[in-house]
C-alpha positions in Angstrom: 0.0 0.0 0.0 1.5 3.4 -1.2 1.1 6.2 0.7 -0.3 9.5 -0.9 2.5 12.3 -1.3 1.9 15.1 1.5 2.3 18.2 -0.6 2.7 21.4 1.0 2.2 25.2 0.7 4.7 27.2 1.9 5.2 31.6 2.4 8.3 33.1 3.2 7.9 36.9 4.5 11.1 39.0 4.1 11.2 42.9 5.7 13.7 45.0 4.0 17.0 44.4 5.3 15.8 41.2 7.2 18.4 38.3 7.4 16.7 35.0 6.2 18.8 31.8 7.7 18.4 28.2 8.5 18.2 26.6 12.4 21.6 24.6 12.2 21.6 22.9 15.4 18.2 21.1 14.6 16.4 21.5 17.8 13.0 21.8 16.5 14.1 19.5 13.2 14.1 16.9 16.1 11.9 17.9 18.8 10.0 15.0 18.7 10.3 12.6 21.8 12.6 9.9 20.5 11.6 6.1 21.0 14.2 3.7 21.5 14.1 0.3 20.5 12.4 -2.6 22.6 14.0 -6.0 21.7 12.2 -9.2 22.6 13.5 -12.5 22.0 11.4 -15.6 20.7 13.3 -19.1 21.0 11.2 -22.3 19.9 12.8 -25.3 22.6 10.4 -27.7 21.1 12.5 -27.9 17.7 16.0 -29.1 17.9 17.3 -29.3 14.4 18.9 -26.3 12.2 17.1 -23.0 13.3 17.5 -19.7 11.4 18.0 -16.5 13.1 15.2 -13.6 11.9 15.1 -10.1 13.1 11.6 -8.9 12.8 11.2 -4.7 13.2 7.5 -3.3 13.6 5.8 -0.1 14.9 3.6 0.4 17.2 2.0 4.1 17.0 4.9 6.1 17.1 7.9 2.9 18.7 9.4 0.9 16.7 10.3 -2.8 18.5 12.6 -5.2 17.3 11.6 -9.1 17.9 14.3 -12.0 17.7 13.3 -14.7 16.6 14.8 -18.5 16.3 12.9 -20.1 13.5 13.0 -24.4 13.1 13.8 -25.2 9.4 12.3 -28.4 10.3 8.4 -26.8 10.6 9.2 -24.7 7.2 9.8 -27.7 5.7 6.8 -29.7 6.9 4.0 -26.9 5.9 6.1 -26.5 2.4 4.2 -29.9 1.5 1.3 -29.7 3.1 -2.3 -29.4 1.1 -2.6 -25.9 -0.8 -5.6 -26.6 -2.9 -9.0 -27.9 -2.2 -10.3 -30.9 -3.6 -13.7 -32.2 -4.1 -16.0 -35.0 -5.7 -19.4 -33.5 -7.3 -20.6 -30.1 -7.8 -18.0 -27.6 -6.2 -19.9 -26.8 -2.3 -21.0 -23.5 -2.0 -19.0 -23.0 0.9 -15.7 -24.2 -0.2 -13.9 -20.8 -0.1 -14.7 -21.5 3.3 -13.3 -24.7 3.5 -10.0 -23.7 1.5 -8.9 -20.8 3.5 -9.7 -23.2 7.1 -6.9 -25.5 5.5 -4.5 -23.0 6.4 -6.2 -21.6 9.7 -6.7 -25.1 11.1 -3.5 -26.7 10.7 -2.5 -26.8 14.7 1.3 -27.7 13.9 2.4 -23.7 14.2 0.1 -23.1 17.2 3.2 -24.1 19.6 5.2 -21.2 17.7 2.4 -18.7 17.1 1.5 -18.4 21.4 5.3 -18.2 21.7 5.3 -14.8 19.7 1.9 -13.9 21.4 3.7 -13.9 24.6 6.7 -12.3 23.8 4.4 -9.3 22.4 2.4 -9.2 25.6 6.0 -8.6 27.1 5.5 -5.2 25.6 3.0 -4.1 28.1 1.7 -6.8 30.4 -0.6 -4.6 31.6 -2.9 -4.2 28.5 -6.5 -5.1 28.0 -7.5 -7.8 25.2 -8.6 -5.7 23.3 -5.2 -3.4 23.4 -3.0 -6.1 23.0 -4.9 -6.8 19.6 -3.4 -3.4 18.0 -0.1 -5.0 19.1 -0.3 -8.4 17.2 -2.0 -6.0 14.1 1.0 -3.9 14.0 3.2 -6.8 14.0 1.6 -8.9 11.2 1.4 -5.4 9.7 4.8 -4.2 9.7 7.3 -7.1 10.3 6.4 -9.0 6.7 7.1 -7.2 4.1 5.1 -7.5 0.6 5.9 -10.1 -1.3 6.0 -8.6 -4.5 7.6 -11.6 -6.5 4.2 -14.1 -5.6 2.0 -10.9 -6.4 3.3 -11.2 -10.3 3.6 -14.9 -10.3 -0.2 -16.0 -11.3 0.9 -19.9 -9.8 2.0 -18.9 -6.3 0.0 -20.7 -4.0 -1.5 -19.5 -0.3 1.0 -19.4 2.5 0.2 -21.0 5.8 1.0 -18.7 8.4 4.2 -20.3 9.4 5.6 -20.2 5.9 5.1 -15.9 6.2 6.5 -15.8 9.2 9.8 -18.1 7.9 9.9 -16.0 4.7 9.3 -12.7 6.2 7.1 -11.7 3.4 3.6 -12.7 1.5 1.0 -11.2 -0.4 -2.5 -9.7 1.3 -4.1 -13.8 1.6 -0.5 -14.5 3.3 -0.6 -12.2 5.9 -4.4 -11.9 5.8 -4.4 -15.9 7.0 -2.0 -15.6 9.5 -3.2 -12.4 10.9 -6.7 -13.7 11.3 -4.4 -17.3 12.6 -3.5 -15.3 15.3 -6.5 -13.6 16.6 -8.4 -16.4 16.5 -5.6 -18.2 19.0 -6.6 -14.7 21.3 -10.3 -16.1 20.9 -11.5 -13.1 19.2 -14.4 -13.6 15.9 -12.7 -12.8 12.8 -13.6 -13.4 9.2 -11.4 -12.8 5.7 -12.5 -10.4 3.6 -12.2 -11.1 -0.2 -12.8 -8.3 -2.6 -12.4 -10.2 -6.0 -12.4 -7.7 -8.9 -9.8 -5.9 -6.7 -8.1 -9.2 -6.2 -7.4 -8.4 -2.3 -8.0 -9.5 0.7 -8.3 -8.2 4.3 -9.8 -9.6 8.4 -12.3 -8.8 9.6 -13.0 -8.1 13.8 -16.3 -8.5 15.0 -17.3 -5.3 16.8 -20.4 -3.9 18.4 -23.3 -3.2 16.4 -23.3 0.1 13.9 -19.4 0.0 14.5 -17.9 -2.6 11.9 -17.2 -1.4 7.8 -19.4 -2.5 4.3 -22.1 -2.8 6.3 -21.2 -6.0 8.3 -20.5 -6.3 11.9 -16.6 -6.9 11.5 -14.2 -3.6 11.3 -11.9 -4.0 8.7 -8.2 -4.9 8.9 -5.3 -4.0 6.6 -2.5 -6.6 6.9 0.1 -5.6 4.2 0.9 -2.0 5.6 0.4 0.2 8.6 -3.5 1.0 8.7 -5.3 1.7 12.0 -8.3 -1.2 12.7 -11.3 0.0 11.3 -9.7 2.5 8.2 -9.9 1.3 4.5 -6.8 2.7 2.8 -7.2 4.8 -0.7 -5.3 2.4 -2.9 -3.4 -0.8 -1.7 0.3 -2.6 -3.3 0.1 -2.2 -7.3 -2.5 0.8 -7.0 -5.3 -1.4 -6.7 -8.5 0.4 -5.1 -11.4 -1.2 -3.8 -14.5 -0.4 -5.0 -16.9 -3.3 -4.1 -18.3 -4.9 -0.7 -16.3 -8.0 0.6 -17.3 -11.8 0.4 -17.0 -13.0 3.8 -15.0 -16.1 4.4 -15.8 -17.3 7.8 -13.6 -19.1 10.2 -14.4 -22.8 11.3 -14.6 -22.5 14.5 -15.3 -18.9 15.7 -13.5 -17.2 18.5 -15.9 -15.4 21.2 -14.7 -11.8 21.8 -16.0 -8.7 20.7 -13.2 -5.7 19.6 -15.4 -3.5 22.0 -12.2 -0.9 21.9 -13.5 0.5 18.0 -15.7 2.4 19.8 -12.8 4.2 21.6 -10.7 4.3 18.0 -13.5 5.9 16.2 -13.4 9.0 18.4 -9.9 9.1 18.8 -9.7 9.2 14.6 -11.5 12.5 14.4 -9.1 13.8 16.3 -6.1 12.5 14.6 -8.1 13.7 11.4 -8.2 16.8 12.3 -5.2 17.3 14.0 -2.2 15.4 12.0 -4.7 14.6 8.2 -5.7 10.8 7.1 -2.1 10.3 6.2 -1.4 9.5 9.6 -4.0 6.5 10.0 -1.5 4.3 7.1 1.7 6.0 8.7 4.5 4.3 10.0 6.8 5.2 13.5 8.9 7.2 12.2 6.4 9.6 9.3 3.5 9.6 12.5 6.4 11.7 14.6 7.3 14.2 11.3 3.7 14.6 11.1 3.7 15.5 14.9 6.6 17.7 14.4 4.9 19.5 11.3 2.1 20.4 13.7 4.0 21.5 16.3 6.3 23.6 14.1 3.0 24.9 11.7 1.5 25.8 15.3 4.1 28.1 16.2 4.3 29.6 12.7 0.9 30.5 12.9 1.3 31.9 16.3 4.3 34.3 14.5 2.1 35.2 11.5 -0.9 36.4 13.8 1.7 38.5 16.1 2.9 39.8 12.7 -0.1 40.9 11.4 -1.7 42.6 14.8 1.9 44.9 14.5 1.6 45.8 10.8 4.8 44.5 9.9 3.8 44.8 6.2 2.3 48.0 6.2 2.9 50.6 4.2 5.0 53.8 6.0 7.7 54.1 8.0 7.9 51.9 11.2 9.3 52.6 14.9 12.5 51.8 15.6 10.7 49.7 18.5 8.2 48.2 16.2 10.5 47.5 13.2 13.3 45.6 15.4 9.7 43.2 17.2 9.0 42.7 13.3 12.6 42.1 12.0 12.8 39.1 14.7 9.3 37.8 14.0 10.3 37.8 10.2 13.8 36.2 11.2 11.8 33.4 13.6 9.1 33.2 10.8 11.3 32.3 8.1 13.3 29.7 10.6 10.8 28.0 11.2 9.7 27.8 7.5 12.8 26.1 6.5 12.7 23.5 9.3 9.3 23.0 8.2 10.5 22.3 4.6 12.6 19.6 5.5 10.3 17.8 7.2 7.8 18.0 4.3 11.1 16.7 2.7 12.1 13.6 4.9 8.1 13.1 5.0 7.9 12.4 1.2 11.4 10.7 1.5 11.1 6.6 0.6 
């Protein structure tokens, strides 16, 4: 999923004989809290043949974690030739979507390994509620596989199981779709797939309370191949697709029991992010969420200098005070500072 280009509009006010220069120590370049790494460590003593070592790096709003992981070649190797298409005598079953995509969620070989990253995440705060610790294991589906780009222009790749993702580090939407929804359902929540087929994506689903879930369903919508928040339906997805259709809804056999109650509290907390940081910020990563908090902080003082500009007339026509043109020389001065700071974090912003 691309992210849309935050383009800009910028003034720069100069007063005769005004000096115009950059900040150079970076202070408010940088004047965002920084978040250092938190490492956890996964080790699988269940498996003792070849492992291989994986660093996985996620965000979580504005952190960014690091997970080690030891990964056993020998499970790789036993879901590499396990079942990957469905088979049937007869008329093809209505259902069988169904009964394709439970291949992959029902398999219990990984489930070992998949609680053993669940409870290295909960490590991150062993305090949160359910519901919390869901955004966690979101994030982490969302940000430590990388799109598999190669399987999205090879018609003949076949479905991951979650497993396979996790050994590759990478998959397409189904891939990570399956084992984000895999791992949900081991946290007991309901979850569905969401399969939009002219679009040729797919999504989970979260049950949530009535009048709270997306396409009309009771299930908020999940992005698993980029940052999204839960319950936010990007603009365009990996190859510029963009949906324009309501999902099919591939159920899970059998349902988990809880409720994502929590969407309530997201839904009011995104009109404020809205209207404070712009949409871009719902599909940001760790890193562009603080520039955008840094943009606001720095357009908030600029605005603050613009309005103290214009009560004192600085552009007025006639001779100023000495008083008044020195207060307007260093308004200009602080005005055009804070411009430039503010370009180059448009710039790092737009940076790949």
């Amino acid at each position: 999923m691309k992210i849309k280009r935050f383009l800009v509009l910028l003034f720069i006010i100069i007063l005769n004989n005004s000096c115009f220069r950059t900040y150079e120590n970076g202070e408010e370049e940088e004047n965002y809290s920084h978040n250092s790494d938190v490492i956890l460590e996964v080790v699988d003593d269940e498996h003792s043949g070849r492992m291989k070592e994986d660093l996985q790096v996620f965000d979580i709003d504005t952190k960014t974690y690091e997970l080690n992981c030891l990964l056993p070649e020998d499970l790789y190797e036993y879901f590499k030739i396990q079942p990957k298409t469905f088979e049937y005598t007869g008329d093809l079953p209505r259902d069988w979507k169904e009964k394709f995509y439970n291949i992959f969620l029902n398999n219990k070989k990984d489930e070992r390994f998949l609680n053993s990253i669940i409870n290295e995440l909960n490590r991150i705060n062993s305090s949160m509620s359910d519901d919390e610790f869901v955004e966690v294991v979101v994030a982490y589906v969302q940000g430590a596989f990388e799109y598999d780009w190669n399987s999205y222009y090879n018609i003949n790749e076949k479905i991951k199981y979650p497993y396979e993702t996790i050994f590759l580090k990478k998959g397409v939407c189904a891939d990570k779709s399956v084992l984000l929804a895999k791992m949900l359902f081991l946290l007991d929540y309901e979850v569905v797939l969401f399969a939009f087929e002219k679009a040729n994506h797919m999504a989970v689903g979260i049950k949530v309370p009535r009048g709270y879930g997306n396409f009309g369903t009771n299930y908020a919508f999940i992005e698993s191949t980029d940052y999204a928040r839960i319950g936010q339906i990007p603009d365009n997805y990996a190859g510029g697709i963009k949906i324009k259709e309501a999902p099919e809804i591939i159920n899970m056999n059998p349902k988990g029991r809880k409720t994502f109650k929590k969407i309530k509290k997201i839904k009011k907390e995104d009109k404020i992010i809205l209207e404070k940081y712009g949409r871009e910020y719902f599909f940001a990563s760790a890193k562009k969420k603080n520039i955008l908090k840094n943009m606001t902080m720095i357009q908030t003082r600029l605005d603050s200098f613009k309005f103290e500009h214009k009560l004192l007339n600085c552009n007025g026509n006639g001779a100023l005070s000495k008083e008044k043109y020195s207060k307007c020389k260093k308004l200009t001065n602080e005005i055009n500072r804070l411009v430039v700071i503010y370009n180059k974090q448009v710039k790092k912003y737009n940076k790949k």
